[in-house]
KOLMI-814898 format. One line per field, with one value per residue (C-alpha): residue in three letters; chain; x, y, z. Coordinates in Angstrom, 1 decimal, always signed. Layout:
resn = c(ALA_...)
chain = c(A_...)
u = c(X_...)
v = c(Y_...)
w = c(Z_...)
This chain:
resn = c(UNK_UNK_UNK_UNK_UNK_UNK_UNK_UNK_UNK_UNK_UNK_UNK_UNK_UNK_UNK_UNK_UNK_UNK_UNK_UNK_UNK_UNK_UNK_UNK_UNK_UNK_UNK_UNK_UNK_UNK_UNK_UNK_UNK_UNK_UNK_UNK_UNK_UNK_UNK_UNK_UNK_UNK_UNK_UNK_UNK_UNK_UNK_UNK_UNK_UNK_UNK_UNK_UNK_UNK_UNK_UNK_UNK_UNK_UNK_UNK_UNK_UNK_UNK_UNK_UNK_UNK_UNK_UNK_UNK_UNK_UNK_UNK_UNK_UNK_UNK_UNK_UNK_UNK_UNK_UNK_UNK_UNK_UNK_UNK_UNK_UNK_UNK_UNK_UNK_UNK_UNK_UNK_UNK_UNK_UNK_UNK_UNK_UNK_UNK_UNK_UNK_UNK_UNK_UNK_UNK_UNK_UNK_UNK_UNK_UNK_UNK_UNK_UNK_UNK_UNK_UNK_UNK_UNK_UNK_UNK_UNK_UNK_UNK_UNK_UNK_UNK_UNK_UNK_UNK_UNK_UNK_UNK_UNK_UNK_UNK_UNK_UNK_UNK_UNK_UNK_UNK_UNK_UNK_UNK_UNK_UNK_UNK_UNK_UNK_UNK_UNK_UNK_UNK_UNK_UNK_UNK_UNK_UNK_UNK_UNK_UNK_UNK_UNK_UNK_UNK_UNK_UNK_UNK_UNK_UNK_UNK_UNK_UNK_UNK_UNK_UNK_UNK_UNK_UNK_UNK_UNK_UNK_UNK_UNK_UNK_UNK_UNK_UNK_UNK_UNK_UNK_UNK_UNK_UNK_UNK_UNK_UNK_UNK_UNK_UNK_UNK_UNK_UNK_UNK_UNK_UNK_UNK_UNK_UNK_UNK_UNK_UNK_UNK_UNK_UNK_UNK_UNK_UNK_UNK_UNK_UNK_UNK_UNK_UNK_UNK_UNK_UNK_UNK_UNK_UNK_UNK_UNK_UNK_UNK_UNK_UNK_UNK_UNK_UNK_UNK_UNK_UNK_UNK_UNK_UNK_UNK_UNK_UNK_UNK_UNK_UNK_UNK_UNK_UNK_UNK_UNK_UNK_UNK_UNK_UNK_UNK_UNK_UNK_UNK_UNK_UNK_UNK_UNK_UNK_UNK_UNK_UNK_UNK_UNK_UNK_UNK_UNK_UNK_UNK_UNK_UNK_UNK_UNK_UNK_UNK_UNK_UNK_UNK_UNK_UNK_UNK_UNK_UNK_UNK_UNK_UNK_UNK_UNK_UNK_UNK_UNK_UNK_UNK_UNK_UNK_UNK_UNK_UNK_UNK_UNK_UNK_UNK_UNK_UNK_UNK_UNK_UNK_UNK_UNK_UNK_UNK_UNK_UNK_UNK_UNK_UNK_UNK_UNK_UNK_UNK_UNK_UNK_UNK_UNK_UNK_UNK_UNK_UNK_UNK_UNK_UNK_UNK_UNK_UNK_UNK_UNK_UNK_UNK_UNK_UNK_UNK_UNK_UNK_UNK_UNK_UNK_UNK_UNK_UNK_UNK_UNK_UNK_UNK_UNK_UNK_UNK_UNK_UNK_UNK_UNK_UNK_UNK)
chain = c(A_A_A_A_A_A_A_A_A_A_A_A_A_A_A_A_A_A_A_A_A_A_A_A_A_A_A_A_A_A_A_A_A_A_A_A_A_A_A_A_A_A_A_A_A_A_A_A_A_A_A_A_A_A_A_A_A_A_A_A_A_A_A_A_A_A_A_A_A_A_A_A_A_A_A_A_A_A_A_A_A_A_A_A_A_A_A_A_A_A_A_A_A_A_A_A_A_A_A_A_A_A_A_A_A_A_A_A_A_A_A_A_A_A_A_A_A_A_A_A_A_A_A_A_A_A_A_A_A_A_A_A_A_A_A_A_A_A_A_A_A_A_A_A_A_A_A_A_A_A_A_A_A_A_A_A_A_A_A_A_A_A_A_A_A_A_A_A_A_A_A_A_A_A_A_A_A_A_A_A_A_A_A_A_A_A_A_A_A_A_A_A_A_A_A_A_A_A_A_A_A_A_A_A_A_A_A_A_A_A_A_A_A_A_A_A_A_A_A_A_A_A_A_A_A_A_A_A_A_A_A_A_A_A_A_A_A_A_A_A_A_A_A_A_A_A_A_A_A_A_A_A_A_A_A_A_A_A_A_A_A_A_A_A_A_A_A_A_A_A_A_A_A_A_A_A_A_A_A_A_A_A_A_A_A_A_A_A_A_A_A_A_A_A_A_A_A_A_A_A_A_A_A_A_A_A_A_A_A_A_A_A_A_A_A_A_A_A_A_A_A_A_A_A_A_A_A_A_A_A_A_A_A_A_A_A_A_A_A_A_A_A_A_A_A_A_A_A_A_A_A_A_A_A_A_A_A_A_A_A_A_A_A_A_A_A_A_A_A_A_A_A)
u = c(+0.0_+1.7_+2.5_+0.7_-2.8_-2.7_-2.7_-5.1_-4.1_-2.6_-4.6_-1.7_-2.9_-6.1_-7.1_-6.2_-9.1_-9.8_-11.0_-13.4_-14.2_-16.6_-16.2_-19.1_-19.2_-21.3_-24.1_-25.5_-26.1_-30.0_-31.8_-31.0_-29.2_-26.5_-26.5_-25.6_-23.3_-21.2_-21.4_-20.4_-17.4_-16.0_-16.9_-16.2_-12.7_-11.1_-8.4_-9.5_-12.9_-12.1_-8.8_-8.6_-6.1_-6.6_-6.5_-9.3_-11.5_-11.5_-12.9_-15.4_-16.5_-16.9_-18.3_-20.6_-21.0_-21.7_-24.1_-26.7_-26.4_-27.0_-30.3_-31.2_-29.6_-30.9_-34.8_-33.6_-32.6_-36.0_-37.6_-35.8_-34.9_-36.4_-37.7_-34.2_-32.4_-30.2_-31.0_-27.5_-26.3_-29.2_-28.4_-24.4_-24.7_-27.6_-24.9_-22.0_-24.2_-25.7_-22.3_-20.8_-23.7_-22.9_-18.9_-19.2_-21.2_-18.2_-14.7_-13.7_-11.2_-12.9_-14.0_-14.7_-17.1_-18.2_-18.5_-17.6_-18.2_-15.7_-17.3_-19.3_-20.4_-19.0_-15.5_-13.2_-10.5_-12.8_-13.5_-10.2_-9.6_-12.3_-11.3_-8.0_-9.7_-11.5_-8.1_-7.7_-4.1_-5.0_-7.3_-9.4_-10.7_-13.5_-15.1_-18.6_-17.8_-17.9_-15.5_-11.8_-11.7_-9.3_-12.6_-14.0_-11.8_-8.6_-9.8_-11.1_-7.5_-6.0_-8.3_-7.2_-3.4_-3.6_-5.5_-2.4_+0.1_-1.1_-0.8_+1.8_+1.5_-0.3_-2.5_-1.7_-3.7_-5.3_-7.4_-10.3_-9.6_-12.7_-15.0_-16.7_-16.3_-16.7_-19.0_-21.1_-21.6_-22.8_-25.1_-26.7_-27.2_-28.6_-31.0_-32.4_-33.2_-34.7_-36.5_-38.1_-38.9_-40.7_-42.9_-43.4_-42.5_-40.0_-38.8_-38.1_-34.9_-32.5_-30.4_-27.6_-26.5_-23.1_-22.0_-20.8_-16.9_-14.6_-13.3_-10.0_-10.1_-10.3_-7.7_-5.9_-5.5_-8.5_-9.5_-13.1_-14.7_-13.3_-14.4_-18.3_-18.4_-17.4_-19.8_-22.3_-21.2_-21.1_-24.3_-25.7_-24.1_-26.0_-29.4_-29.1_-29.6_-28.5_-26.8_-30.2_-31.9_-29.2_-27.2_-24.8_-24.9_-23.2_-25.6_-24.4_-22.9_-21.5_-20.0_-19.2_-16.9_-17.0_-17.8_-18.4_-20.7_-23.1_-25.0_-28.4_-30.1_-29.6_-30.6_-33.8_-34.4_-33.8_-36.1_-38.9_-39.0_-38.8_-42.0_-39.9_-42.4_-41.4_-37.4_-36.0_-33.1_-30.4_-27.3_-24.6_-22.4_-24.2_-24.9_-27.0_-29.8_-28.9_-30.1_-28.6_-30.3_-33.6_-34.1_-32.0_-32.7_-36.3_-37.9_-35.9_-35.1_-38.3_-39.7_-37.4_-38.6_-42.3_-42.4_-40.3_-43.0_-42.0_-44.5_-43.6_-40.8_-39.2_-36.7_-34.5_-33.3_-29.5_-29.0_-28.8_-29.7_-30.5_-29.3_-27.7_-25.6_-24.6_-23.5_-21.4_-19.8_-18.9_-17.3_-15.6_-14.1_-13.1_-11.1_-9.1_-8.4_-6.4_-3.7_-5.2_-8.1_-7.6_-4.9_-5.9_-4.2_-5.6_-6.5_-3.3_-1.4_-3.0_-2.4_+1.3_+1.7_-0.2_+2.7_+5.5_+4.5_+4.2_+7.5_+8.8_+7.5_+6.1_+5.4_+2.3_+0.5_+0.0_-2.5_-2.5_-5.1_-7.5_-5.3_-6.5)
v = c(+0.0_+3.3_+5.6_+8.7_+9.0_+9.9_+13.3_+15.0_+16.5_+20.1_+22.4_+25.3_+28.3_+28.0_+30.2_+29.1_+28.2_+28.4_+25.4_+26.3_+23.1_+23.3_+20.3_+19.0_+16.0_+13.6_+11.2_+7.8_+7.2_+6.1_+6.0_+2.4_-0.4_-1.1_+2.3_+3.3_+0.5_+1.8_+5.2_+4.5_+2.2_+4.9_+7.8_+6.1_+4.6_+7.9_+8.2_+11.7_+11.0_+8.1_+8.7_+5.8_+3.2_+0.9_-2.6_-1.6_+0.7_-1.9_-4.5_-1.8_-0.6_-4.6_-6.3_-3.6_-0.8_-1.5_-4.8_-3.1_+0.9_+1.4_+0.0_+2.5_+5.5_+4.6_+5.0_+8.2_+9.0_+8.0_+10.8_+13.4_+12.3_+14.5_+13.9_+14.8_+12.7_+13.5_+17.1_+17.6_+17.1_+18.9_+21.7_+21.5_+21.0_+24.3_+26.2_+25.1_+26.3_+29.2_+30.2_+30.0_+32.3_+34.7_+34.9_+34.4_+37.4_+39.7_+37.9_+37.6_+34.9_+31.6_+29.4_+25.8_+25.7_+22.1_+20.5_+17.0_+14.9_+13.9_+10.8_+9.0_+10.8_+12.5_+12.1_+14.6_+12.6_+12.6_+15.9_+17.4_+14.7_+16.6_+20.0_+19.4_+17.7_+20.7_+23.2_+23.6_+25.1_+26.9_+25.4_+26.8_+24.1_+25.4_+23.3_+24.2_+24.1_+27.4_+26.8_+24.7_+21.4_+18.5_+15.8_+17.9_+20.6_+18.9_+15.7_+17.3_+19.4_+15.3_+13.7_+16.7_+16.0_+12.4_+13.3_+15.1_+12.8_+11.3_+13.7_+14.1_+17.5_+19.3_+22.5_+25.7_+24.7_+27.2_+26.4_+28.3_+27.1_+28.8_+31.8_+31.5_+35.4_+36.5_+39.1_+38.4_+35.0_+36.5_+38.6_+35.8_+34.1_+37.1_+37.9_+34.2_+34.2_+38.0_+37.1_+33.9_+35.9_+38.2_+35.9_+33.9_+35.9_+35.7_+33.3_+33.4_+31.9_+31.1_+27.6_+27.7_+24.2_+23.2_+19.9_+18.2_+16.8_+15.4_+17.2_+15.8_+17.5_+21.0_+20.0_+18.7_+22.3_+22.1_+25.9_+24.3_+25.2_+28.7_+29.6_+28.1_+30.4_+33.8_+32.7_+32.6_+35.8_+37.5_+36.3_+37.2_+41.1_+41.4_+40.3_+42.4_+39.8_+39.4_+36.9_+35.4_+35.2_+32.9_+29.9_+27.6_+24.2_+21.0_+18.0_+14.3_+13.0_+9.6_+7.0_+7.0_+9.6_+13.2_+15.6_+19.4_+20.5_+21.6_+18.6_+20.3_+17.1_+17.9_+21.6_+20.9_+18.1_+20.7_+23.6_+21.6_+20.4_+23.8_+24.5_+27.1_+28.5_+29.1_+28.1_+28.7_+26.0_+27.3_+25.4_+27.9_+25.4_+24.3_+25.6_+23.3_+21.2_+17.3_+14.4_+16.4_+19.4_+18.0_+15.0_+15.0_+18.8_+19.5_+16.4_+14.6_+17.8_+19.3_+15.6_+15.5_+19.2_+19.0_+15.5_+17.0_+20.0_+22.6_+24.3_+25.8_+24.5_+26.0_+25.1_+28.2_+26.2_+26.8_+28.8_+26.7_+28.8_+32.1_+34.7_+36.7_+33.2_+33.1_+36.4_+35.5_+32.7_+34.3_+36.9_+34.7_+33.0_+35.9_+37.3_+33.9_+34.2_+37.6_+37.4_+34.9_+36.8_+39.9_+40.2_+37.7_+37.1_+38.4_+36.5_+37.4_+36.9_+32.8_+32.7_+33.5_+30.7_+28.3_+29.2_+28.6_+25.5_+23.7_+25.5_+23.4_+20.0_+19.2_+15.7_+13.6_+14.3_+17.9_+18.3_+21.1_+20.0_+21.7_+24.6_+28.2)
w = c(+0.0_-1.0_+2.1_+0.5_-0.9_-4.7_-6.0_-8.1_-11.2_-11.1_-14.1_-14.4_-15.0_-13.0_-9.9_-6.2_-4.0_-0.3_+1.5_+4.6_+6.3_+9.3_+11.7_+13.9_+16.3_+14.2_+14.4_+13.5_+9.6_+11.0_+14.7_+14.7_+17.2_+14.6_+13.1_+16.5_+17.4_+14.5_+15.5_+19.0_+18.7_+16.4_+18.9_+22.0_+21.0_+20.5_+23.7_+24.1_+24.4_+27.2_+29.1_+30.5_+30.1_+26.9_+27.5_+30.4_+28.5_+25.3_+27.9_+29.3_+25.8_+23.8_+26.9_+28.5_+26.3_+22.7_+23.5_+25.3_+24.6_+21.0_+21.6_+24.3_+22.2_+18.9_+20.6_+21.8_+18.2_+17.0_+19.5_+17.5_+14.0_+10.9_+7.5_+6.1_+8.5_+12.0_+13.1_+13.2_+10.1_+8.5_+10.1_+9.7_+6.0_+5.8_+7.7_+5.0_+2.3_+3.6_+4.7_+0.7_-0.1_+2.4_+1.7_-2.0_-2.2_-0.4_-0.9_-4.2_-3.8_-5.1_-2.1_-1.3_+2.1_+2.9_+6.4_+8.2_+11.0_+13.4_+13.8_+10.9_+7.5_+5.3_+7.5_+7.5_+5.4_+2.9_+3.2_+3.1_+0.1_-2.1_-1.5_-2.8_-6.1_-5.9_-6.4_-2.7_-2.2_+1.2_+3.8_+7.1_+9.5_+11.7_+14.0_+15.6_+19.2_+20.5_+23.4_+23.4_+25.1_+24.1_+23.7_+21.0_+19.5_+19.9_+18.2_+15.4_+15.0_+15.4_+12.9_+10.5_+11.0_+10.0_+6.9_+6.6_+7.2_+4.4_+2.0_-0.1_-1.2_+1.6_+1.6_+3.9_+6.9_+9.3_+12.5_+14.6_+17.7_+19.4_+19.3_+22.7_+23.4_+19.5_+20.0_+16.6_+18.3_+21.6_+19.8_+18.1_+21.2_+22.9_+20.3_+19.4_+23.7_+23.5_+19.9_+22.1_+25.1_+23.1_+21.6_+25.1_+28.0_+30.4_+32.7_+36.6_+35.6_+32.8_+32.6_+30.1_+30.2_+28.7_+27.4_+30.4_+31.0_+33.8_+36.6_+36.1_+32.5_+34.1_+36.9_+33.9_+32.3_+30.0_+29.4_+28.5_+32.3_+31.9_+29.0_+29.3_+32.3_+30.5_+27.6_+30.5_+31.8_+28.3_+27.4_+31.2_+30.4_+26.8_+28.6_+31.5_+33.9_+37.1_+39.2_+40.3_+37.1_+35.7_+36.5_+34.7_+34.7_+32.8_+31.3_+29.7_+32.4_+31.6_+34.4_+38.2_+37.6_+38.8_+36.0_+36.0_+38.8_+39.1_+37.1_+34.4_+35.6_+39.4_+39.2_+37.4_+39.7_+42.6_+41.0_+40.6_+44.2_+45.1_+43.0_+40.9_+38.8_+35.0_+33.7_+30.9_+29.2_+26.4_+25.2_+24.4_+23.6_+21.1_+17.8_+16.2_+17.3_+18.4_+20.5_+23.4_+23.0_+21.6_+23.7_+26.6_+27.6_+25.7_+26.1_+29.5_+31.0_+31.1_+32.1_+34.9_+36.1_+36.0_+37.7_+40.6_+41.2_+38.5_+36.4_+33.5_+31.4_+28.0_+25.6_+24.0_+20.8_+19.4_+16.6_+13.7_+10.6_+11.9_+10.1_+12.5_+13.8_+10.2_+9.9_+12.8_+11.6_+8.1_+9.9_+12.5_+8.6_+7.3_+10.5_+9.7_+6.2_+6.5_+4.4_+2.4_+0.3_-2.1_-4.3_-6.6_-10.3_-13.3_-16.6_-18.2_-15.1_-14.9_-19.0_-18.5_-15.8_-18.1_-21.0_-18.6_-17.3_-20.8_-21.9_-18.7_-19.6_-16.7_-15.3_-16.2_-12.9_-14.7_-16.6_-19.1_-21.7_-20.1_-18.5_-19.4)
């Protein structure tokens, strides 16, 4: 087996293109037991996902794990899966393309925008391999996770150097590491909660609930607790709320371990034995909709709240396609692509490299016959 993938044939003379390749977490191919058991093994194997020892965690995972939990996830799936498929990837892929009209409407530099999941389809080797058949000589890897932390961000950045290792001739590679203080993006959090309040009211209290992760992560040096908490206070500051009328809290626990305190589940649990009387639930870590928005905080989390004694429960959802989100994100792109847009060649300029090229007699993996 050769070392490097094969390269794609070179057209001289044509323009350079910009890659843009937003990264999400992923999701089962269909809200079903082997679906999910595919999904899982692939998601759950990753050593930053599970830090714990190998040999241990492969026993855990093959004997405990993947028999009996896809069936329970793939129901949960079932609750919230669409027409078009996994909510997720519906709205990842209407984010891509809403995104290339946005920036192809301002930057005149040709671009390439698709999107990937970490884990399952389209994967991000694949990805990466079609932007470069595309004419991809500079790409910008962007995943969706507002703030940093090593199970999510940092896997995605890993998954993106092995495509690379095998690559022979590799593209100028860029990364957004995270935007959880970009102030387009805490606009367009603030706005989608202050659009729903003004169409429902407002709550006694607002939950933003984060994705949950170890403790040990933050002890660790994670900057993922730190920088949930200034999203929370950022987002508090452009609401106008005060201390009282807001709390942050961490949901998908997973084990005996300790995670992130305190737990979504918990503080719901608590409210509603307290006969708190209307809550309100956001995900700012989020910024699409998934099974753990839709189903373990809309449907579970308001389950767990009105059983307890609560009495009026509401889910904020994330931002998915609104247009100020996506005005955010273009502009969160383009602050990364300084240096990389304007100043592009001229016709004559791309005929003049064509000319050389063939005057050079360049190797077969160049194809000119189509150069212009």
């Amino acid at each position: 087996m050769p070392r490097y993938a094969a390269e794609p044939l070179y057209n001289h003379g044509t323009p350079p293109k910009i890659g843009i390749l937003l990264i999400n977490l992923g999701t089962p191919e269909a809200p079903t037991a082997p679906a999910v058991r595919r999904y899982l093994r692939e998601f759950l194997s990753d050593p930053r996902v599970v830090e714990i020892w190998r040999p241990l965690w492969w026993l855990i995972l093959n004997l405990f794990i993947l028999p009996t939990r896809p069936r329970l996830s793939a129901r949960r799936y079932a609750q919230i899966w669409t027409s078009d498929g996994s909510p997720l990837k519906v709205h990842t892929e209407r984010q891509a393309k809403l995104l290339r009209g946005f920036l192809g409407e301002r930057i005149k530099t040709p671009l390439v925008i698709d999107c990937a999941m970490r884990y399952g389809e389209p994967s991000i080797p694949a990805t990466l391999a079609g932007l470069k058949q595309q004419g991809c000589d500079r790409i910008l890897v962007l995943p969706l996770y507002p703030q940093y932390a090593a199970s999510s961000t940092a896997t995605a950045f890993d998954a993106v150097g092995a495509a690379y290792a095998a690559m022979r001739n590799q593209p100028a590679l860029r990364s957004v590491r995270d935007f959880h203080d970009h102030p387009g993006y805490i606009g367009a959090l603030a706005q989608n909660i202050n659009d729903y309040w003004l169409q429902h009211g407002r709550p006694d209290k607002l939950i933003m609930s984060f994705h949950g992760v170890p403790r040990y992560t933050l002890d660790q040096g994670d900057s993922y607790h730190c920088e949930c908490h200034k999203t929370a206070r950022l987002l508090a500051e452009a609401l106008k709320l005060t201390p009282e009328k807001y709390q942050v809290t961490f949901q998908s626990r997973f084990g005996r371990a300790e995670w992130l305190k305190p737990y979504t589940s918990e503080v719901l649990k608590e409210l509603g034995k307290q006969k708190f009387g209307r809550i309100d639930v956001v995900c700012p870590g989020f910024v699409s909709d998934c099974l753990e928005t839709l189903e373990e905080i809309a449907l579970e989390g308001k389950a767990i709240f009105l059983n307890t004694g609560g009495k009026d429960y509401h889910y904020i959802p994330c931002l998915n396609e609104r247009h100020d989100w996506i005005h955010a994100l273009a502009e969160i792109t383009a602050n990364n692509l300084l240096g990389w847009v304007g100043g592009e060649p001229s016709a004559e300029e791309l005929e003049r490299s064509r000319e050389r090229a063939m005057a050079l007699h360049p190797s077969p993996k160049c194809d000119l016959s189509s150069a212009g």
